[in-house]
TIGU-814602 format. One record per residue (C-alpha): x, y, z; residue number from 1. Coordinates in steps of 0.001 Angstrom, whole numbers, always signed. Layout:
REM residues N
<lolum X="X" Y="Y" Z="Z" i="NUM"/>
...
END
This chain:
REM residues 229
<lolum X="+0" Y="+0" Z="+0" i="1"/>
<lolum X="+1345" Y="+3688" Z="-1033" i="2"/>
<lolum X="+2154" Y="+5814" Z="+1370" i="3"/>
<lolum X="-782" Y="+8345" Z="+380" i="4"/>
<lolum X="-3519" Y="+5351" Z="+677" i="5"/>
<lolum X="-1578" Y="+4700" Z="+4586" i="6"/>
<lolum X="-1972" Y="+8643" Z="+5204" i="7"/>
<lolum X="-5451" Y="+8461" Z="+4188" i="8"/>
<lolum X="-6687" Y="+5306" Z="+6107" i="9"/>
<lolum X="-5059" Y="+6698" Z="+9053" i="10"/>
<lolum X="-6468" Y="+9942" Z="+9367" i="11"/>
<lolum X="-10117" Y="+7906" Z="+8745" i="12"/>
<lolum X="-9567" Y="+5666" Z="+11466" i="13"/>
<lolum X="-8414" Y="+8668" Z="+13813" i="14"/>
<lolum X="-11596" Y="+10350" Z="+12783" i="15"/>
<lolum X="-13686" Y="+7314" Z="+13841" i="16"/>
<lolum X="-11361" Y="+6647" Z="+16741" i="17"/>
<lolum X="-12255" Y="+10567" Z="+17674" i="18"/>
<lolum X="-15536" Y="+10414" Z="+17459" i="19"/>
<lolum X="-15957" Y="+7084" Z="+20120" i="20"/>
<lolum X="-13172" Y="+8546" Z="+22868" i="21"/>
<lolum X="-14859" Y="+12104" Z="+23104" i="22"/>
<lolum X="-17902" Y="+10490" Z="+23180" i="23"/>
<lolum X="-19905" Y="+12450" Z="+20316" i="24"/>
<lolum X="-22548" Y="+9978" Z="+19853" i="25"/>
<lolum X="-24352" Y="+11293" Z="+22481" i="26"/>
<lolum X="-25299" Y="+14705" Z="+20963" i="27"/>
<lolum X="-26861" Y="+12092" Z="+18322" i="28"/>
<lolum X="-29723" Y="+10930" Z="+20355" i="29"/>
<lolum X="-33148" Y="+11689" Z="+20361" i="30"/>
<lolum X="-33478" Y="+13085" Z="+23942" i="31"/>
<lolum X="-30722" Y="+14981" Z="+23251" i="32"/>
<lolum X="-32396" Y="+16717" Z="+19749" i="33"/>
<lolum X="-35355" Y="+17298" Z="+21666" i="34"/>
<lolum X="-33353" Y="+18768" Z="+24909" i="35"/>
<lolum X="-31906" Y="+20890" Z="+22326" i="36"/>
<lolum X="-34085" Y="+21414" Z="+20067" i="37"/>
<lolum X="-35314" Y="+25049" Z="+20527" i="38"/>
<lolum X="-31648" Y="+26175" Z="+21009" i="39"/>
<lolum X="-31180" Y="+24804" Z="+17554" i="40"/>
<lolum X="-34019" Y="+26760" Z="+16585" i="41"/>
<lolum X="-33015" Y="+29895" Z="+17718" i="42"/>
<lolum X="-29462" Y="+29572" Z="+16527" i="43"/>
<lolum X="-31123" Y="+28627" Z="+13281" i="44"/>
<lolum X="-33283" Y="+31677" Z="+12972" i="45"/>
<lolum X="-30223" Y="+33969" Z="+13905" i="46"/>
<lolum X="-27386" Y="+32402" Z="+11738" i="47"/>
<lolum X="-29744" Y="+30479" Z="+9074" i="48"/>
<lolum X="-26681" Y="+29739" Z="+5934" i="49"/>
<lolum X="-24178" Y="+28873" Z="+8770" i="50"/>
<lolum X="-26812" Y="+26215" Z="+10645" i="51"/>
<lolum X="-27559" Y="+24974" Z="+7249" i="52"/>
<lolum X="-23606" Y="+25040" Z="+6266" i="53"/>
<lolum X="-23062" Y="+23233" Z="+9638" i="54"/>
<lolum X="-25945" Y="+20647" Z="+9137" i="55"/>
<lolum X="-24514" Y="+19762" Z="+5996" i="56"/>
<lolum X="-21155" Y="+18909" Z="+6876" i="57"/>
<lolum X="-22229" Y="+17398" Z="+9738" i="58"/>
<lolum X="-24217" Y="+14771" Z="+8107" i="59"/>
<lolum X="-21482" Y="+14543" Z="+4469" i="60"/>
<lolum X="-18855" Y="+13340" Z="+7550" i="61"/>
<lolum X="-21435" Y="+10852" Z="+9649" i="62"/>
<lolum X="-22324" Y="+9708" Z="+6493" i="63"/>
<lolum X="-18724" Y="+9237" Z="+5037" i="64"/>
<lolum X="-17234" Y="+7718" Z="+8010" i="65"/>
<lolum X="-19916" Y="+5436" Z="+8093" i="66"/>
<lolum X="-20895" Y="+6593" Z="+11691" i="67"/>
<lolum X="-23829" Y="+6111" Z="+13793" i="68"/>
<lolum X="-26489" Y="+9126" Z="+13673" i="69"/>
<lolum X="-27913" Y="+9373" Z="+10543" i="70"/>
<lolum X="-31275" Y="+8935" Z="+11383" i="71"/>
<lolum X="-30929" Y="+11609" Z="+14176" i="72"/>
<lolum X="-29207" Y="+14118" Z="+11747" i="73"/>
<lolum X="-32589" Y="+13020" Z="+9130" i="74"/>
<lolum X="-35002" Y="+14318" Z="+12071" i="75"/>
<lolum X="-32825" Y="+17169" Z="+12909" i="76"/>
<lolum X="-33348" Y="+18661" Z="+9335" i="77"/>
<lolum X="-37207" Y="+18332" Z="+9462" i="78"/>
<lolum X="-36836" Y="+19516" Z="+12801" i="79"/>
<lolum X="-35046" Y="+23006" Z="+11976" i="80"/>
<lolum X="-35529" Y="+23449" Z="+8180" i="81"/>
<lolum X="-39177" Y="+21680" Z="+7268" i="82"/>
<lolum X="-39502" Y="+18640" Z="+5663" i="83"/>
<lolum X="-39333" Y="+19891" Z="+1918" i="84"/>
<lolum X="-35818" Y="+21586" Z="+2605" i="85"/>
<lolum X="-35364" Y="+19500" Z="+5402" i="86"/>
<lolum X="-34730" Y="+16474" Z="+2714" i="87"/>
<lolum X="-33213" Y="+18880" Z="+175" i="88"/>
<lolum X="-30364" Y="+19630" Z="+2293" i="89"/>
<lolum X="-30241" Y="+16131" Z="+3911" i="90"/>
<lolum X="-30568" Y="+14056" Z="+698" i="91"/>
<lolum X="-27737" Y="+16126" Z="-706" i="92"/>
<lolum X="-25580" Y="+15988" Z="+2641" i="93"/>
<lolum X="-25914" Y="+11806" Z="+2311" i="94"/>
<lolum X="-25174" Y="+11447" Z="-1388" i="95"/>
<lolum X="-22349" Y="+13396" Z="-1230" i="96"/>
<lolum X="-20775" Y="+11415" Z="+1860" i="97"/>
<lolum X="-21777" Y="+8119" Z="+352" i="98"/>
<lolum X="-19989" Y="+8901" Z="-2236" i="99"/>
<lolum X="-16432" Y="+10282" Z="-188" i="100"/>
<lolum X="-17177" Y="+6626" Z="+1148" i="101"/>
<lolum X="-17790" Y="+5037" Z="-2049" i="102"/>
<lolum X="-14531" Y="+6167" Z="-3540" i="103"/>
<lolum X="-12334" Y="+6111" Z="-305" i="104"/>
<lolum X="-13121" Y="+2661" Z="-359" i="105"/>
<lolum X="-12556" Y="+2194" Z="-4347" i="106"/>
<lolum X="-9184" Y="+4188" Z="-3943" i="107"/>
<lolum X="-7811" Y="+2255" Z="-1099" i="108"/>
<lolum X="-8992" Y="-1493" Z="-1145" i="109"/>
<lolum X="-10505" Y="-1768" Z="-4578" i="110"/>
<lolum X="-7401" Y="-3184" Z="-6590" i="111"/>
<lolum X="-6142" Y="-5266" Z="-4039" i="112"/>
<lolum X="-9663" Y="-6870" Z="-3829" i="113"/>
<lolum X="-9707" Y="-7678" Z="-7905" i="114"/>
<lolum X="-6144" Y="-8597" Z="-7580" i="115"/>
<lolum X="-7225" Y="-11500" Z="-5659" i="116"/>
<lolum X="-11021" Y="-12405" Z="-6479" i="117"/>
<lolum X="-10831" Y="-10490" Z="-10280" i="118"/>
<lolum X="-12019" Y="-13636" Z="-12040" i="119"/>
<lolum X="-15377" Y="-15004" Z="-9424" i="120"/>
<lolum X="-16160" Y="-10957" Z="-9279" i="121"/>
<lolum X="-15688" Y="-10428" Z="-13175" i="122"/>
<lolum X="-19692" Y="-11404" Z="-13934" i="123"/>
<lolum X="-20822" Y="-9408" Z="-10958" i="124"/>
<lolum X="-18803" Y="-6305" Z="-12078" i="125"/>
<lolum X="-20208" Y="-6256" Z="-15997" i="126"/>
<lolum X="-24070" Y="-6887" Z="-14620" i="127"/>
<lolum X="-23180" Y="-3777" Z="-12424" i="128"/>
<lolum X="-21270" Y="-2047" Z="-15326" i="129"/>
<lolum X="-24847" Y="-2905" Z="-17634" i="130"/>
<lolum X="-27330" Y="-2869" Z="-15039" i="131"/>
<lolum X="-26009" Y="-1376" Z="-11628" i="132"/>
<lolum X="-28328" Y="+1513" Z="-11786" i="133"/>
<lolum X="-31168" Y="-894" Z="-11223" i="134"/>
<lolum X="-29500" Y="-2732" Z="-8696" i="135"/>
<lolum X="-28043" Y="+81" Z="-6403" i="136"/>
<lolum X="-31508" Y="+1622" Z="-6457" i="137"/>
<lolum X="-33548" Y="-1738" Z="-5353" i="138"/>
<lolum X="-30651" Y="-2143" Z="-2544" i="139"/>
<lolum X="-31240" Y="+1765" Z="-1404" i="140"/>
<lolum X="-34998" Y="+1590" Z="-1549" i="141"/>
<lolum X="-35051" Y="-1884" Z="+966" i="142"/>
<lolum X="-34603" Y="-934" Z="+4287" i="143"/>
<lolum X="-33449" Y="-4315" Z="+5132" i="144"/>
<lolum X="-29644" Y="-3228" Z="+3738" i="145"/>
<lolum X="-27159" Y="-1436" Z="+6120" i="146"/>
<lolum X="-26897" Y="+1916" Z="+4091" i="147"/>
<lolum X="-22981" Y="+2054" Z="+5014" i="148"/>
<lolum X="-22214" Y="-1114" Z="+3702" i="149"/>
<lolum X="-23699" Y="-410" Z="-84" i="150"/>
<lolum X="-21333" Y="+2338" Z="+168" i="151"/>
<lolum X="-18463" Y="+480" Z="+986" i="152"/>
<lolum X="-19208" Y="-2697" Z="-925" i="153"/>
<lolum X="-20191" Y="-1038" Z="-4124" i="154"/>
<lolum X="-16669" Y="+595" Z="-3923" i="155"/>
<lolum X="-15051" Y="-2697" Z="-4534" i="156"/>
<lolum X="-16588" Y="-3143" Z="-7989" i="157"/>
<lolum X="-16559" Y="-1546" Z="-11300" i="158"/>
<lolum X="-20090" Y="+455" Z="-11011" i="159"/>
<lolum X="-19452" Y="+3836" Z="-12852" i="160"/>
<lolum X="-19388" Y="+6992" Z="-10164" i="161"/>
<lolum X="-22295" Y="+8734" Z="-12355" i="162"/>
<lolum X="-24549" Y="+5526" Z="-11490" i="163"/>
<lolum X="-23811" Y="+5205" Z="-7698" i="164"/>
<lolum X="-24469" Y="+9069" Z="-7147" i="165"/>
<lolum X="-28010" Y="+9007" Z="-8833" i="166"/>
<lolum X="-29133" Y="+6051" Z="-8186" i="167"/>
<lolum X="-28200" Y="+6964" Z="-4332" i="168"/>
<lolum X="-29745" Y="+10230" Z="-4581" i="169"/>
<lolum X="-32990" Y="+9183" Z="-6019" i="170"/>
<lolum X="-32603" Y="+5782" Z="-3848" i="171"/>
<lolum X="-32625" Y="+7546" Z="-779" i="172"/>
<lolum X="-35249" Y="+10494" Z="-935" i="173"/>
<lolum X="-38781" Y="+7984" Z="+400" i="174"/>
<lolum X="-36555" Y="+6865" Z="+3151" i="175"/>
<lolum X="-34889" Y="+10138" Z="+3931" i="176"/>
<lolum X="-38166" Y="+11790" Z="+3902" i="177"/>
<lolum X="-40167" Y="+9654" Z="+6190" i="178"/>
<lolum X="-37541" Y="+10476" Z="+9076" i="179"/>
<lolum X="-37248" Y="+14373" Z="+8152" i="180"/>
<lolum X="-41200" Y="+14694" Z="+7538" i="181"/>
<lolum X="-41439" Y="+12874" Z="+11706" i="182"/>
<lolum X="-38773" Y="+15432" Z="+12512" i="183"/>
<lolum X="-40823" Y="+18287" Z="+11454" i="184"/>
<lolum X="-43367" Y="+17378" Z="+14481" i="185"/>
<lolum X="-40529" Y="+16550" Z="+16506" i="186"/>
<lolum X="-42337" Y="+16440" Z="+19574" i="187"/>
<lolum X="-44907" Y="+13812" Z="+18393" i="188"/>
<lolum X="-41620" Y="+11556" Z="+17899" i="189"/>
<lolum X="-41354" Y="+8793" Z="+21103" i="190"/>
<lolum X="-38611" Y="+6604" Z="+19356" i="191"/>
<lolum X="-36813" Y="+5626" Z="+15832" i="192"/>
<lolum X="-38485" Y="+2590" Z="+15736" i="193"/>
<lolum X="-41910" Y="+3821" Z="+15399" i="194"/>
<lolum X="-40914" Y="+6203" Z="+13056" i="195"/>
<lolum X="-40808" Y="+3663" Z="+9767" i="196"/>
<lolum X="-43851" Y="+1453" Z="+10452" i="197"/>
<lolum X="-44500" Y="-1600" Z="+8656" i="198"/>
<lolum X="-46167" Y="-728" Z="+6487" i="199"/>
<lolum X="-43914" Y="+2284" Z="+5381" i="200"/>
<lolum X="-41239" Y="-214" Z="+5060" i="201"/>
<lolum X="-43388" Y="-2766" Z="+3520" i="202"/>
<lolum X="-43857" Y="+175" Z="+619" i="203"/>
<lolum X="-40365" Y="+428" Z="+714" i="204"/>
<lolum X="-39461" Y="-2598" Z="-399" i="205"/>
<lolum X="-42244" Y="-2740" Z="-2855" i="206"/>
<lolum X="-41011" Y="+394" Z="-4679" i="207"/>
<lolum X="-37595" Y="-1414" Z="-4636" i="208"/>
<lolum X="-38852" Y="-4567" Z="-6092" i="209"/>
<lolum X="-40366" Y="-2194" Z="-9150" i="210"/>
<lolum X="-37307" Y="-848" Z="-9644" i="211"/>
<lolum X="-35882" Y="-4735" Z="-10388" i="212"/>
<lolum X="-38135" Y="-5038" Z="-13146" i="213"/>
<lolum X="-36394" Y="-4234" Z="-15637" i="214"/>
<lolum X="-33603" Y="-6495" Z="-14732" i="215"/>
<lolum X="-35943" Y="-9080" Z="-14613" i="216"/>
<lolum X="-37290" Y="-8753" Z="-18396" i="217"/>
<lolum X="-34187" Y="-7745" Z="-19512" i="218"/>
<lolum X="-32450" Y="-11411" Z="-18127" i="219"/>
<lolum X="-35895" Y="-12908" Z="-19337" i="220"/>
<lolum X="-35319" Y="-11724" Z="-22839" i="221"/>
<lolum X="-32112" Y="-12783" Z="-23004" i="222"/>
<lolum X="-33441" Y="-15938" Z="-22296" i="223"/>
<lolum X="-35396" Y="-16117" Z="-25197" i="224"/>
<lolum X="-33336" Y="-14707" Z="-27367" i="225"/>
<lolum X="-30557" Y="-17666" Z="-26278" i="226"/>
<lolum X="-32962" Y="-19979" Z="-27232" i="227"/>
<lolum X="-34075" Y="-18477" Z="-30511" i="228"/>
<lolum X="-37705" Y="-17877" Z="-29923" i="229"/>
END
């Protein structure tokens, strides 16, 4: 490994080590949004492009350390900004540190990871190279798939940049907006859990089963056409 990739993994892992040892987590919790929440208000109304500056970077660096919080920082925007700019600002904020994560990942482990599993990963990487939009937006539309670990794992194969960043962006924006629409009634919020009901996630996964279609017909097709009919 280069010296630049060593730099770079260290100063991630000193982040992440950072963020445990002082503790930080705990200004991501829900009693401590709604302890704060009218301070956040206030500071909002009196410095609105620097809360909205702060927000932002806040969430790009949960997001592209894969840190805990996310969820928190999704009611937080509802809570201070609405829920239409609310998910503006927070859809933007994840995409952008999916994607630091996304190539982080590609940069540092990605060649050493085709280097040694190239050939079983070589069928996987052209249906993601023909089809990945598909695919990344079914996996971001379940709920059922740790959002960090698409990041990370979609690093390690070929899927074009231009593909993960829409398909994440548009992936993410039912999800994103449940949790920032609950945030804008902040105080009708008792936990995260009853925040995406059952039936929310139910849709969820229905909307990401739609977005498989075409996959489907398209490996269907292909079928048929193999066969000559």
């Amino acid at each position: 490994m280069s010296l630049s990739k060593i730099v770079l993994l260290a100063a991630a892992l000193a982040a992440i080590a950072l963020f445990f040892v002082l503790d930080l987590g705990r200004f991501l919790t829900l009693s401590a949004l709604k302890a704060n929440h009218q301070a956040l208000v206030d500071f909002y109304r009196a410095n609105t492009m620097l809360t909205v500056a702060a927000f932002m970077v806040a969430y790009i660096v949960q997001t592209a350390l894969s840190l805990p919080g996310a969820a928190i920082l999704s009611l937080a925007a509802g809570a201070l900004f609405g829920s239409i700019m609310g998910t503006v600002y927070a859809n933007i904020a994840a995409t952008i540190g999916a994607t630091l994560a996304f190539l982080v990942t590609r940069y540092l482990l990605r060649d050493a990871v085709l280097g040694r599993f190239g050939d079983r990963l070589e069928g996987i990487n052209r249906e993601l190279e023909g089809r990945g939009f598909n695919y990344l937006l079914f996996l971001r539309l379940v709920p059922v798939f740790p959002f960090f670990l698409i990041n990370l794992a979609a690093g390690l194969t070929r899927l074009p940049l231009k593909t993960f960043v829409l398909a994440t962006m548009l992936g993410i924006i039912p999800g994103g907006f449940v949790y920032v629409n609950a945030g804008a009634s902040l105080a009708t919020v008792d936990s995260l859990a009853s925040v995406a009901s059952p039936r929310v996630l139910g849709s969820f996964a229905l909307l990401g089963l739609f977005a498989l279609v075409p996959v489907l017909y398209g490996k269907w097709k292909g079928k048929r056409a193999a066969k000559g009919e």
